[in-house]
PyMOL Python script that loads the backbone (N, CA, C, O; Angstrom):
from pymol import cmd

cmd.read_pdbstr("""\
ATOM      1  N   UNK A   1      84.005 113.151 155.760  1.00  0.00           N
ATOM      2  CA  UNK A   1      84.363 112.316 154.638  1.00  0.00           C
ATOM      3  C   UNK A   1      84.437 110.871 155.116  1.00  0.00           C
ATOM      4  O   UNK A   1      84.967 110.673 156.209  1.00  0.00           O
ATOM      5  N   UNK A   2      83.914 109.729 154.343  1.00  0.00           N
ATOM      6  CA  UNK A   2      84.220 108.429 155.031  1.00  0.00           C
ATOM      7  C   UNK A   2      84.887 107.933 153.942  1.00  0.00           C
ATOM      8  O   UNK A   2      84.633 108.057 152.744  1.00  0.00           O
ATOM      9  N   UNK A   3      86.084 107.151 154.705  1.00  0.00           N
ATOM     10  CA  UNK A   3      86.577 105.897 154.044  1.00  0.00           C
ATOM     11  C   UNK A   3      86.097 104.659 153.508  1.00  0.00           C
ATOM     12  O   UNK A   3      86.609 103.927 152.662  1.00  0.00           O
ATOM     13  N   UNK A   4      84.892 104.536 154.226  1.00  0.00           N
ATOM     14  CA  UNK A   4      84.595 103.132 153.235  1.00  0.00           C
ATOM     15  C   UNK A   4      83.826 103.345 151.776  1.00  0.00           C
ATOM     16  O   UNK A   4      83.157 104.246 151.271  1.00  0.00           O
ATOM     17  N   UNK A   5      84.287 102.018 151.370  1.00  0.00           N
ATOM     18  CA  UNK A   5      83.964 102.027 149.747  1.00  0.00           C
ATOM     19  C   UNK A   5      82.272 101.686 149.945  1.00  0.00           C
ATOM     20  O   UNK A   5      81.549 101.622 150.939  1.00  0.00           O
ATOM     21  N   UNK A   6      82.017 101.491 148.356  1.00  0.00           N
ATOM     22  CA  UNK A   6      80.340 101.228 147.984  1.00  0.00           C
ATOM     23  C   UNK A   6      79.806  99.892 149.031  1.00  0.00           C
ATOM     24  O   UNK A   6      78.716  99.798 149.596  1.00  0.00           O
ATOM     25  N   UNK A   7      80.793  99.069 149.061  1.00  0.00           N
ATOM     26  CA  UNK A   7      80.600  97.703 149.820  1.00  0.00           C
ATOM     27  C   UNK A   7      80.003  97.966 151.367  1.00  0.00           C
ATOM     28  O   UNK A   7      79.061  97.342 151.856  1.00  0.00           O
ATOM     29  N   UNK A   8      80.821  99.111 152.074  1.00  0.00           N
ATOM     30  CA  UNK A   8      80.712  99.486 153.519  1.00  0.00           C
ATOM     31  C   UNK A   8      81.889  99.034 154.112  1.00  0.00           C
ATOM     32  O   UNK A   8      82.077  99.214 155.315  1.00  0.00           O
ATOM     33  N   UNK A   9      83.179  98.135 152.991  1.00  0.00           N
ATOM     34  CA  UNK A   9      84.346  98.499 153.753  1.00  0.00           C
ATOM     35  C   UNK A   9      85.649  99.266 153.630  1.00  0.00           C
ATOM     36  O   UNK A   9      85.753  99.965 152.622  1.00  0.00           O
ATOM     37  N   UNK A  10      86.902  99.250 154.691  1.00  0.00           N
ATOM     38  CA  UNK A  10      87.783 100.343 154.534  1.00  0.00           C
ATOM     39  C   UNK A  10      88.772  99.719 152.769  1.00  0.00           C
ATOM     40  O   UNK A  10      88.799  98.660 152.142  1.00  0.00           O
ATOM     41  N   UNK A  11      89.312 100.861 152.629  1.00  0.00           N
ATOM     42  CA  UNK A  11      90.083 100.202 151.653  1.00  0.00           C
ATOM     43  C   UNK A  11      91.106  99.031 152.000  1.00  0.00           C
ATOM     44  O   UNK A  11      91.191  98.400 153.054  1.00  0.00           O
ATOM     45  N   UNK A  12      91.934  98.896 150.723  1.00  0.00           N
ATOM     46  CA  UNK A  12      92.584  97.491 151.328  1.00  0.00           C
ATOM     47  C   UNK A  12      94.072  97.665 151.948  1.00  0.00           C
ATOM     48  O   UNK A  12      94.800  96.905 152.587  1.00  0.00           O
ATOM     49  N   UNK A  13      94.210  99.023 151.471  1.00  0.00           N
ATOM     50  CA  UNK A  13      95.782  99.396 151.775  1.00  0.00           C
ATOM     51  C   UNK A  13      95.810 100.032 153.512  1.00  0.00           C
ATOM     52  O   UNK A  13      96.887 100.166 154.093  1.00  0.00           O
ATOM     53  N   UNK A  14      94.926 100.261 153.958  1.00  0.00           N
ATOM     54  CA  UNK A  14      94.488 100.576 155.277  1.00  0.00           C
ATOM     55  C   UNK A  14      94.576  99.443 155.960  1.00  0.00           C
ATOM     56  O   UNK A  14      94.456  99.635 157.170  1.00  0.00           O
ATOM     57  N   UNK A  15      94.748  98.278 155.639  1.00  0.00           N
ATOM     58  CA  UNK A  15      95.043  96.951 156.651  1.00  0.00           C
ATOM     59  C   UNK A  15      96.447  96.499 156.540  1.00  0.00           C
ATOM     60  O   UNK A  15      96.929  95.613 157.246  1.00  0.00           O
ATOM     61  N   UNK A  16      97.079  97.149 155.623  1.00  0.00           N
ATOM     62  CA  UNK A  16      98.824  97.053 155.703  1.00  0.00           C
ATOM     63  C   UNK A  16      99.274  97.925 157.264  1.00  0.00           C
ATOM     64  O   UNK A  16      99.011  99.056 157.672  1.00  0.00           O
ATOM     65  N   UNK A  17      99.913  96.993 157.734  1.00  0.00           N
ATOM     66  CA  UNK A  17     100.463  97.765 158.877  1.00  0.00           C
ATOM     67  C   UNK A  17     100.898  99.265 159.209  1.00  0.00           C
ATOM     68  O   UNK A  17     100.242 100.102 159.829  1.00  0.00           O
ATOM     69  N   UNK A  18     102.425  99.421 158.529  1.00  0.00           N
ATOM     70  CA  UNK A  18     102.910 100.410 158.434  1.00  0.00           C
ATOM     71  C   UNK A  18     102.156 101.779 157.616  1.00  0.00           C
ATOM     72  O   UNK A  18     102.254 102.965 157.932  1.00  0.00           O
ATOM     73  N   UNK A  19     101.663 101.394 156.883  1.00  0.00           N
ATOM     74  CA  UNK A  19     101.337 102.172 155.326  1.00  0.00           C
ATOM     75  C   UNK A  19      99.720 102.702 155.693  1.00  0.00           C
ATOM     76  O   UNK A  19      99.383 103.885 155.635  1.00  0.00           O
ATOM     77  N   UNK A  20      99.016 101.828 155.993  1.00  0.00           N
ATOM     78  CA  UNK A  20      97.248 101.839 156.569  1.00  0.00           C
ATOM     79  C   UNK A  20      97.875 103.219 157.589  1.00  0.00           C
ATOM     80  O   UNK A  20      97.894 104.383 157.191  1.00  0.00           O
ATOM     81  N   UNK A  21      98.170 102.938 158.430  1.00  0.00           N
ATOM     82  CA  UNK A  21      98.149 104.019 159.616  1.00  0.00           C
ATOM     83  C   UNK A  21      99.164 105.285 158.783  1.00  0.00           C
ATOM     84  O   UNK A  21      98.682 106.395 159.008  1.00  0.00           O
ATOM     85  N   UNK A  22      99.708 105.314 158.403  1.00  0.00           N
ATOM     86  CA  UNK A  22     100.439 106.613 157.597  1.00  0.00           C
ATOM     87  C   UNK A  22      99.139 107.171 156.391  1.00  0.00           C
ATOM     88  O   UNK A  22      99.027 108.384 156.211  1.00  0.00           O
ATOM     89  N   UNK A  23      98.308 106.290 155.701  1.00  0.00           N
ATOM     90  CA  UNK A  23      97.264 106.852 154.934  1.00  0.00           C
ATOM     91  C   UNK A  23      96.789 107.492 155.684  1.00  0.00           C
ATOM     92  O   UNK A  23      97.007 108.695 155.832  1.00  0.00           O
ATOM     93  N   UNK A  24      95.717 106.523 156.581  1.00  0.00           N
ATOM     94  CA  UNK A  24      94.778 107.071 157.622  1.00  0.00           C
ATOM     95  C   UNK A  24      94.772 108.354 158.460  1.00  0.00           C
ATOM     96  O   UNK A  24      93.809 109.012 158.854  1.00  0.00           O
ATOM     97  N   UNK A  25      96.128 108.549 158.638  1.00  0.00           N
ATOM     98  CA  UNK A  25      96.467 109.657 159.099  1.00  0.00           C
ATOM     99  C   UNK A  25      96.813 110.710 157.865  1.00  0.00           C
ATOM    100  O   UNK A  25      96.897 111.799 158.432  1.00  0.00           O
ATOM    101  N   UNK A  26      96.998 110.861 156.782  1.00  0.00           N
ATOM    102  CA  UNK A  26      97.064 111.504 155.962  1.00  0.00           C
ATOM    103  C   UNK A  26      95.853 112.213 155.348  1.00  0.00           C
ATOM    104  O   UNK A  26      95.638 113.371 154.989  1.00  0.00           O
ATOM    105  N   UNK A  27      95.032 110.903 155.367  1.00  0.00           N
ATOM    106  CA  UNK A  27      93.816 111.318 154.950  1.00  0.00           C
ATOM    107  C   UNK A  27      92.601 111.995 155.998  1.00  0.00           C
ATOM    108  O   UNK A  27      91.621 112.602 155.565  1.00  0.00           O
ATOM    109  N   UNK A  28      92.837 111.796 157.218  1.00  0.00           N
ATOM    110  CA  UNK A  28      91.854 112.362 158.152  1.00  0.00           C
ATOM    111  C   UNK A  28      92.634 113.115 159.318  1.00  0.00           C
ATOM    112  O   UNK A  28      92.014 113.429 160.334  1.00  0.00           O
ATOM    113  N   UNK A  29      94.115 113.437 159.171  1.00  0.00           N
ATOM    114  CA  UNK A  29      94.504 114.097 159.675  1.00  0.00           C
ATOM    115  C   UNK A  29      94.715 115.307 159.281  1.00  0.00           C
ATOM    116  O   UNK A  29      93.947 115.897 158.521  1.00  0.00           O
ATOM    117  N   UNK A  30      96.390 116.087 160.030  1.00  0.00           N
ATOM    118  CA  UNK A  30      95.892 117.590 160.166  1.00  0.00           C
ATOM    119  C   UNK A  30      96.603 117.978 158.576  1.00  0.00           C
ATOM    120  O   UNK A  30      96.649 117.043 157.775  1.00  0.00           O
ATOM    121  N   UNK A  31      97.081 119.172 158.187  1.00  0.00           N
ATOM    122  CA  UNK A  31      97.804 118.930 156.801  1.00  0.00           C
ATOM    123  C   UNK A  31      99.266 118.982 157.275  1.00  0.00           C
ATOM    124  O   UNK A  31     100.123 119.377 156.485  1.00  0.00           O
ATOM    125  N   UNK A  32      99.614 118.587 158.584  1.00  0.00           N
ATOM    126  CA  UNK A  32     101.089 119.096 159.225  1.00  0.00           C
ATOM    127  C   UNK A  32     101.013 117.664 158.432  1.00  0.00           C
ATOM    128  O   UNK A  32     100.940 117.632 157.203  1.00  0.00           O
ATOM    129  N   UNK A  33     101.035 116.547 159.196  1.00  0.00           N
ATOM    130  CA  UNK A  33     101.105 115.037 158.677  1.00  0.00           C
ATOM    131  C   UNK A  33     101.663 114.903 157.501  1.00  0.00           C
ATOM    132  O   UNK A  33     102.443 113.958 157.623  1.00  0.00           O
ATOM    133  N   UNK A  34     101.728 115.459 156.031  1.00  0.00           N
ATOM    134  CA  UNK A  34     102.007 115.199 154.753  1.00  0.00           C
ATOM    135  C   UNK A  34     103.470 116.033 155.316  1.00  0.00           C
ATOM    136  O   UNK A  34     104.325 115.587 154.550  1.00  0.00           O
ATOM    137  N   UNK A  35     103.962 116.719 155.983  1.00  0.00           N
ATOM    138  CA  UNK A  35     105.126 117.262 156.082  1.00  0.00           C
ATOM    139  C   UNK A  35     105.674 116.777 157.623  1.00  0.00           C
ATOM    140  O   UNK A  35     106.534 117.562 158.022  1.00  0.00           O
ATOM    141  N   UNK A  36     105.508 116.141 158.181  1.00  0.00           N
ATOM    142  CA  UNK A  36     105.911 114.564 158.882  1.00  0.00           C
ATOM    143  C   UNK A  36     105.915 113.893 158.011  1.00  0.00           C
ATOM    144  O   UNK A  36     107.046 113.418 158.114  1.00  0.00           O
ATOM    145  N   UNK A  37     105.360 113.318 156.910  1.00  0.00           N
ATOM    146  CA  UNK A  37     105.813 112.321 156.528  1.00  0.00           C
ATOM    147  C   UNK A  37     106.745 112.457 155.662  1.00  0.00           C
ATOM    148  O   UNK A  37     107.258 111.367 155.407  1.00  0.00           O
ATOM    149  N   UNK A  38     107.348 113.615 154.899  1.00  0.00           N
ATOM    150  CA  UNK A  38     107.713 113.722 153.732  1.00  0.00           C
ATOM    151  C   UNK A  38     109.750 113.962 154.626  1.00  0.00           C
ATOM    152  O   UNK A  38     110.815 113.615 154.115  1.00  0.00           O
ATOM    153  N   UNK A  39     109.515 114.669 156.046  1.00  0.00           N
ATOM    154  CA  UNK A  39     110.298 114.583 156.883  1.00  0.00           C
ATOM    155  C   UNK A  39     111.251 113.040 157.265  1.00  0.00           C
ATOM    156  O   UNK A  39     112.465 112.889 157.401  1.00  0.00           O
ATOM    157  N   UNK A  40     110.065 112.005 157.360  1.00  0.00           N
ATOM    158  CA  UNK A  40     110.278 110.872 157.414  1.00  0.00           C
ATOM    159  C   UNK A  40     111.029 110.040 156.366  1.00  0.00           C
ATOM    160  O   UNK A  40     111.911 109.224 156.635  1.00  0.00           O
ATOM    161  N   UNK A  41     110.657 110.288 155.355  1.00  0.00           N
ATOM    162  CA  UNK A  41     111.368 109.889 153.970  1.00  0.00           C
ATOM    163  C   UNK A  41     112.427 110.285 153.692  1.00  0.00           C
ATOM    164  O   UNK A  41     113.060 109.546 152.937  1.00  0.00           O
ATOM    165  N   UNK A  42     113.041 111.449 154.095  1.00  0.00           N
ATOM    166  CA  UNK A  42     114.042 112.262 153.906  1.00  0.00           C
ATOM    167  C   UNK A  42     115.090 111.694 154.993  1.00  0.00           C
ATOM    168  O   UNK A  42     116.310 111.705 154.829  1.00  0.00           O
ATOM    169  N   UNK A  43     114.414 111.193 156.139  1.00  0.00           N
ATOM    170  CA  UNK A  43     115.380 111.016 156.893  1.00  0.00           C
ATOM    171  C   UNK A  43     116.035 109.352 156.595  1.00  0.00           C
ATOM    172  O   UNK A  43     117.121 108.773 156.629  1.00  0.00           O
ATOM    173  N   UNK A  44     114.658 109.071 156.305  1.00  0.00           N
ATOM    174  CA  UNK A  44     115.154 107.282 155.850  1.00  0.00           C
ATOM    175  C   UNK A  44     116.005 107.469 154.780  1.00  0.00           C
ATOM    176  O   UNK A  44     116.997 106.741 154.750  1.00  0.00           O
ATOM    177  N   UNK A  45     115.815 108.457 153.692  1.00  0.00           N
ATOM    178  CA  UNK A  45     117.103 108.215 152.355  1.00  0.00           C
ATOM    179  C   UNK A  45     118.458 108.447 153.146  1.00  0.00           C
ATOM    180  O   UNK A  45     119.534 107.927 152.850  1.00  0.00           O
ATOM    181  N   UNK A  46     118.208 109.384 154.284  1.00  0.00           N
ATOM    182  CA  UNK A  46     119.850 109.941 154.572  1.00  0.00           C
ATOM    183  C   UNK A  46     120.271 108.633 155.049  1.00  0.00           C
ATOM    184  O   UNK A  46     121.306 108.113 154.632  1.00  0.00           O
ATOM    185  N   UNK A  47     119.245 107.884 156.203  1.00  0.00           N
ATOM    186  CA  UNK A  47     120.272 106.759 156.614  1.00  0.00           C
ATOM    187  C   UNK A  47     120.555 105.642 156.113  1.00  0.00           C
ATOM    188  O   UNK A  47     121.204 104.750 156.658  1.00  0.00           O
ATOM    189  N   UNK A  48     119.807 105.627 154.429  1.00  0.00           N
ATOM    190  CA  UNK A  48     119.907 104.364 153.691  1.00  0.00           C
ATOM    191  C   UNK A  48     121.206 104.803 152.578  1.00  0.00           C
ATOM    192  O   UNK A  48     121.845 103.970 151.935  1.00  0.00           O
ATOM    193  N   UNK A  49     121.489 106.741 152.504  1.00  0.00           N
ATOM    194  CA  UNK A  49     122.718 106.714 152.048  1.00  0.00           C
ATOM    195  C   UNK A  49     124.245 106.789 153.062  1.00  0.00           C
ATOM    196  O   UNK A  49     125.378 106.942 152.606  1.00  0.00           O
ATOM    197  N   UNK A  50     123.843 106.621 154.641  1.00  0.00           N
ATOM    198  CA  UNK A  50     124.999 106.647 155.471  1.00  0.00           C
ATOM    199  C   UNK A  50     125.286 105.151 155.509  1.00  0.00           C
ATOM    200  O   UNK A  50     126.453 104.828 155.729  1.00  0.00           O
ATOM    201  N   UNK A  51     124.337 104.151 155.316  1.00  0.00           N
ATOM    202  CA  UNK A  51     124.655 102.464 155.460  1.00  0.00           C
ATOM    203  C   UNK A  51     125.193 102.057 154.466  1.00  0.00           C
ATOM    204  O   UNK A  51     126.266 101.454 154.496  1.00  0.00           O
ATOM    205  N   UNK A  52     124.444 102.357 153.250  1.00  0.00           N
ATOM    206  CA  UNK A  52     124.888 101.209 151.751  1.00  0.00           C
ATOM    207  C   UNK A  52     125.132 102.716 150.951  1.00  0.00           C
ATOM    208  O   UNK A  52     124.749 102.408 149.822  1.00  0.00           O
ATOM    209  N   UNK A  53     125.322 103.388 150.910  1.00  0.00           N
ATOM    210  CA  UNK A  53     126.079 104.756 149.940  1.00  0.00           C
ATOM    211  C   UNK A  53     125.814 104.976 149.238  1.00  0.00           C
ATOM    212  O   UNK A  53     124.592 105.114 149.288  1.00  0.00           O
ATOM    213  N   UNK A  54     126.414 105.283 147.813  1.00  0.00           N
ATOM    214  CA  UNK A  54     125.680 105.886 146.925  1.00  0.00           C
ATOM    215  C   UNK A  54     124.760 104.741 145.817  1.00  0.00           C
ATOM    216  O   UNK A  54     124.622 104.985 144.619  1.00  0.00           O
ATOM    217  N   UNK A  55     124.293 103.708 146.379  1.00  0.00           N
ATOM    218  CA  UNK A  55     123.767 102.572 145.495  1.00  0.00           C
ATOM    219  C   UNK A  55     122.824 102.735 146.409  1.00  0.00           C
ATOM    220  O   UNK A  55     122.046 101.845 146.066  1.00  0.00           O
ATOM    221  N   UNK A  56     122.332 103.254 147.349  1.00  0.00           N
ATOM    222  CA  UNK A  56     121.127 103.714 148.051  1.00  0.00           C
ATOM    223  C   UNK A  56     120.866 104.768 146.976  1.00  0.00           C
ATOM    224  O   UNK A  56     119.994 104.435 146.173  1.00  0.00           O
ATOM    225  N   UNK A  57     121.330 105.758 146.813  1.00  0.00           N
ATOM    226  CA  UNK A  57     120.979 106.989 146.515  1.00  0.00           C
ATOM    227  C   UNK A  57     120.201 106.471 145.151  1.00  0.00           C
ATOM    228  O   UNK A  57     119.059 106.777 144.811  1.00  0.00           O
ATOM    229  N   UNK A  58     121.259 105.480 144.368  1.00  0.00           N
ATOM    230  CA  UNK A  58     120.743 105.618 142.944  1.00  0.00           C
ATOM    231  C   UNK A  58     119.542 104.878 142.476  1.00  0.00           C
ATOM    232  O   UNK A  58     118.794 105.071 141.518  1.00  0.00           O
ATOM    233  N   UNK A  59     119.569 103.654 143.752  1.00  0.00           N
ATOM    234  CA  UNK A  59     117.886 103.050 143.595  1.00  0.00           C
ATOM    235  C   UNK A  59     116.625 103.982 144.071  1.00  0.00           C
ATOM    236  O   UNK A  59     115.486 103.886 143.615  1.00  0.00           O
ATOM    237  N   UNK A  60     117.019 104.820 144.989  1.00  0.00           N
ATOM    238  CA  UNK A  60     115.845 105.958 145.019  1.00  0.00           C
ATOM    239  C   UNK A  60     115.608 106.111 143.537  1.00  0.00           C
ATOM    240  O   UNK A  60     114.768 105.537 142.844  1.00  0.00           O
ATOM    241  N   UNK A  61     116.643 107.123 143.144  1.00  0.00           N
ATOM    242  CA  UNK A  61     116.303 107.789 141.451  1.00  0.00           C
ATOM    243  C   UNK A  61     115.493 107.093 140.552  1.00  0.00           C
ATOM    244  O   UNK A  61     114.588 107.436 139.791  1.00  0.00           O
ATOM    245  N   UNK A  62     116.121 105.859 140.867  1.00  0.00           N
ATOM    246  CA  UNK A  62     115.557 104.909 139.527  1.00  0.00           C
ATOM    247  C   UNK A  62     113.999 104.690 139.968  1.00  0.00           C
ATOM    248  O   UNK A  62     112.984 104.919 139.310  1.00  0.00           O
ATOM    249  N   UNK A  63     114.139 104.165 141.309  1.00  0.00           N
ATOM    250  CA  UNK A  63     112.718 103.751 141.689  1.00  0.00           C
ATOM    251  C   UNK A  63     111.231 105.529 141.235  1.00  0.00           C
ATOM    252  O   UNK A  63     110.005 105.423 141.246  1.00  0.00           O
ATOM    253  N   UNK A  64     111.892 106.587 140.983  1.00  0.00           N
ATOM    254  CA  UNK A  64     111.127 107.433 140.836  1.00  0.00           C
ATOM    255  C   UNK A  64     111.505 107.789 139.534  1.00  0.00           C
ATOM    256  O   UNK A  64     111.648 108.975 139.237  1.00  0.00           O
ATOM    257  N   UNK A  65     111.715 106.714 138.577  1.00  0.00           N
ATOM    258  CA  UNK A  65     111.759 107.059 136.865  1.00  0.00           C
ATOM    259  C   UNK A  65     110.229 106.944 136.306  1.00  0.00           C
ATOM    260  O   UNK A  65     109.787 107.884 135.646  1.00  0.00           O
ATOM    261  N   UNK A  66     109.310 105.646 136.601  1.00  0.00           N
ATOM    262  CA  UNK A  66     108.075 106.091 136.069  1.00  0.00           C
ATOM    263  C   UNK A  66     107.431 107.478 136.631  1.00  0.00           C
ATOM    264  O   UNK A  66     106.825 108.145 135.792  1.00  0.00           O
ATOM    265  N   UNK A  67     107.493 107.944 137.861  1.00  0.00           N
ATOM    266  CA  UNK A  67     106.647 108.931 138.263  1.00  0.00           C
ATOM    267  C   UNK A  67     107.126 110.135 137.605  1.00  0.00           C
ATOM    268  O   UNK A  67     106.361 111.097 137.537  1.00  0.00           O
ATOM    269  N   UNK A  68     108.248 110.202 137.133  1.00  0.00           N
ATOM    270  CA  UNK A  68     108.923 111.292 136.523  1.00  0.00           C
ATOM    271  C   UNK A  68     108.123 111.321 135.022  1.00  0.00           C
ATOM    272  O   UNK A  68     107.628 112.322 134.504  1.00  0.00           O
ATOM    273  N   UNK A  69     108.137 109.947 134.472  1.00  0.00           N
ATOM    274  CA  UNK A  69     107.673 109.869 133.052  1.00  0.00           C
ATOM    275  C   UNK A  69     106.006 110.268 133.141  1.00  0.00           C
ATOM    276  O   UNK A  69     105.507 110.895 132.206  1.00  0.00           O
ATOM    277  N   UNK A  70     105.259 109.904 134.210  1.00  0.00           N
ATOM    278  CA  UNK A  70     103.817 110.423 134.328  1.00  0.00           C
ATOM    279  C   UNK A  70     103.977 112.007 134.340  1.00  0.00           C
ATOM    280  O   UNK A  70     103.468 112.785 133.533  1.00  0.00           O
ATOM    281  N   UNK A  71     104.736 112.302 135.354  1.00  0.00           N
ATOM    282  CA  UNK A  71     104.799 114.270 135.188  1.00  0.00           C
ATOM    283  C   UNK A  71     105.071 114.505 133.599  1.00  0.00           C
ATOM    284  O   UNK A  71     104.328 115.141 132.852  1.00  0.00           O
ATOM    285  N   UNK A  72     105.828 114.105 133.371  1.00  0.00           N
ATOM    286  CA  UNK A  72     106.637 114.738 131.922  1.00  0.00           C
ATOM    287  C   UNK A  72     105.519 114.457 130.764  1.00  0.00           C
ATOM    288  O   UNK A  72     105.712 114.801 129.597  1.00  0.00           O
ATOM    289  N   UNK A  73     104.230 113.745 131.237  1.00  0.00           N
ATOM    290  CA  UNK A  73     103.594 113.153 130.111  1.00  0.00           C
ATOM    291  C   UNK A  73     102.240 114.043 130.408  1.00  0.00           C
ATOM    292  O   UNK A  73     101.606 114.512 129.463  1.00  0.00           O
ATOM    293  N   UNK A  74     101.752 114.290 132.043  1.00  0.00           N
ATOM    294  CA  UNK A  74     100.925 115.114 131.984  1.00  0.00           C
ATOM    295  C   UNK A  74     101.268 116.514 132.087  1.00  0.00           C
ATOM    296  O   UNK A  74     100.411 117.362 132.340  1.00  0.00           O
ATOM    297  N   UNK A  75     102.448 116.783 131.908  1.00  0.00           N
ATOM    298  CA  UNK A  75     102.768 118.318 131.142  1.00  0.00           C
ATOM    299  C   UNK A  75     102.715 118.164 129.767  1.00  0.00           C
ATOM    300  O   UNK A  75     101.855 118.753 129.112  1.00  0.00           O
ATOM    301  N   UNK A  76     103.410 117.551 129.335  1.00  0.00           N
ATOM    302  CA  UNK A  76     103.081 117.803 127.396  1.00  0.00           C
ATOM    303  C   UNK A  76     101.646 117.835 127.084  1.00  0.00           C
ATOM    304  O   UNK A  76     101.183 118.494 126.153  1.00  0.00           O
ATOM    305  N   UNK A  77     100.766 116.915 128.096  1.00  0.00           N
ATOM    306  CA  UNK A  77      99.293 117.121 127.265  1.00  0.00           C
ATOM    307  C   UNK A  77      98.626 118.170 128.189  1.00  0.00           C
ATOM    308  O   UNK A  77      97.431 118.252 127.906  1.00  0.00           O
ATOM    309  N   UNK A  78      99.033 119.107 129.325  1.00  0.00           N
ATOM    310  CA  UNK A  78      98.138 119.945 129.154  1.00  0.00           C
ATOM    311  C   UNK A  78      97.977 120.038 130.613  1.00  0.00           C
ATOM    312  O   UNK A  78      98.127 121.160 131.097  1.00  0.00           O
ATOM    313  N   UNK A  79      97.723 119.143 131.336  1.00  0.00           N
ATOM    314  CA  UNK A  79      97.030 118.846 132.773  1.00  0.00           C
ATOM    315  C   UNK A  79      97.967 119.574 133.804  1.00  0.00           C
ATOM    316  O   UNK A  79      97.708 119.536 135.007  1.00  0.00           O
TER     317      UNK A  79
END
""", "prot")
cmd.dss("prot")
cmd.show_as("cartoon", "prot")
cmd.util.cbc("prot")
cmd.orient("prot")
């Protein structure tokens, strides 16, 4: 499978530091990687609710209100 687009180059989110190398590896790595990373996230909420408390916790929630409204919208129609 290749990453580059019609142009012949990589995408653009692949030159973000942190994020490029977590795709890259998502996408051409093994399928352990999506469960490292999901490991990773889990561990960052715990220590963003042991620093700032439960106003960590509740900007997670909120920050995952549209993605909730996309599920809830491609279940009613079907998908």
């Amino acid at each position: 499978m290749s990453t580059t687009n019609e142009s012949g180059r990589l995408p653009w989110y692949y030159s973000i530091p942190v994020f490029g190398w977590i795709a890259r590896d998502l996408v051409h790595g093994s399928r352990d990687n999506i469960l490292y990373f999901l490991v990773i996230c889990l561990t960052a909420l715990v220590l963003a609710v042991k620093t700032w408390g439960l106003v960590a916790l509740g900007l997670t929630a909120l920050a995952t209100v549209p993605l909730m409204f996309v599920i809830l919208i491609a279940l009613t129609l079907g998908k």
